[in-house]
C-alpha positions as CSV (number, residue, x, y, z in Angstrom):
1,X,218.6,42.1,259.7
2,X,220.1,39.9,262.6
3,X,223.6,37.8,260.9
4,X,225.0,34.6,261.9
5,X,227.3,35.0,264.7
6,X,225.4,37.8,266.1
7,X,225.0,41.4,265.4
8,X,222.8,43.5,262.1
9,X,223.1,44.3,258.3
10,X,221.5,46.8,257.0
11,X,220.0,44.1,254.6
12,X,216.4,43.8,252.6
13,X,214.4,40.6,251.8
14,X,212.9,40.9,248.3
15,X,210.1,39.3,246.6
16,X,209.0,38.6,243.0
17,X,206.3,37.0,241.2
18,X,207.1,35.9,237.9
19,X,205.0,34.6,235.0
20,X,206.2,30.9,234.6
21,X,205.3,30.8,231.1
22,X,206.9,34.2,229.8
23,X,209.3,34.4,232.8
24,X,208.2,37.7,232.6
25,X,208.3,39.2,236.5
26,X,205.0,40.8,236.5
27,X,205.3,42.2,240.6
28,X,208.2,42.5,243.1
29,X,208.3,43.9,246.7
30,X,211.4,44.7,248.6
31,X,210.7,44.6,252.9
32,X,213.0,44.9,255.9
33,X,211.4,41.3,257.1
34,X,213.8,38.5,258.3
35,X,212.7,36.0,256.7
36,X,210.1,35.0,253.7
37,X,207.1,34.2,256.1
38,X,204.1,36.4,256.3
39,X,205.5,38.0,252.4
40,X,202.9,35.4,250.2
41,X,199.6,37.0,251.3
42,X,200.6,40.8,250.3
43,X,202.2,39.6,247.1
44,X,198.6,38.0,246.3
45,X,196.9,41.1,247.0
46,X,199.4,42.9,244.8
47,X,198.5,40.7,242.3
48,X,194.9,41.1,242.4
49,X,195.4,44.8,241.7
50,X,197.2,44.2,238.5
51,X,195.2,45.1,235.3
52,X,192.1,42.4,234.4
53,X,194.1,42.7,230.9
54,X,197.0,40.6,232.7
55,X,194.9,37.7,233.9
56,X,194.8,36.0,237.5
57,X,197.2,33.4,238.9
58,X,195.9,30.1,238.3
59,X,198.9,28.4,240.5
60,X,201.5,29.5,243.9
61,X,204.5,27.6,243.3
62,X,206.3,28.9,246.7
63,X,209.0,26.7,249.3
64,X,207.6,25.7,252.7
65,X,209.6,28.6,254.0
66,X,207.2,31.4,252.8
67,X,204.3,29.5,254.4
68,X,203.3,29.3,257.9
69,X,200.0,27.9,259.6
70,X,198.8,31.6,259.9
71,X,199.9,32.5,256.1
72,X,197.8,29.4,254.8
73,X,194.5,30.4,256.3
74,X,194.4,33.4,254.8
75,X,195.2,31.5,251.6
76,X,192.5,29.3,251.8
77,X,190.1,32.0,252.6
78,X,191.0,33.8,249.4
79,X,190.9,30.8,247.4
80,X,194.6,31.8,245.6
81,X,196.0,28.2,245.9
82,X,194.8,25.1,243.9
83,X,194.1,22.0,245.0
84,X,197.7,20.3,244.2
85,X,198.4,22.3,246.5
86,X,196.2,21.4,249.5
């Protein structure tokens, strides 16, 4: 990943969605991306392929950094965010 001043580190960006009730992390994700954009939609789909027996989420709670215009869309289309959120 690029570093202030210039240059790389061998550095990963890591993800985790956590039950806000239990605190309980219930899915994580660990990529090479720079930054937090473009990581909401695959943790989503991650979720979705948990066990029925854990439920769906019901709410995002996420800082503007993890969404972009694009990233939004495609939550809208898959109906994951509630309308606080819109």
């Amino acid at each position: 990943m690029p570093v202030p001043g210039g240059g790389f580190n061998h550095a990963y960006n890591a993800q985790a969605a956590v039950d806000t009730g239990s605190m309980l992390v219930v899915s994580l994700t660990v990529t090479q991306a720079c930054n937090d954009k473009e990581q909401v939609v695959p943790m989503l789909e991650q979720l979705a392929a948990l066990p029925a027996s854990l439920g769906q989420p019901k709410e995002l709670l996420a800082d503007t950094g993890f969404l972009q215009r694009q990233e939004r869309r495609g939550l809208w289309r898959r109906a994951a965010l509630t309308r606080s959120l819109r």
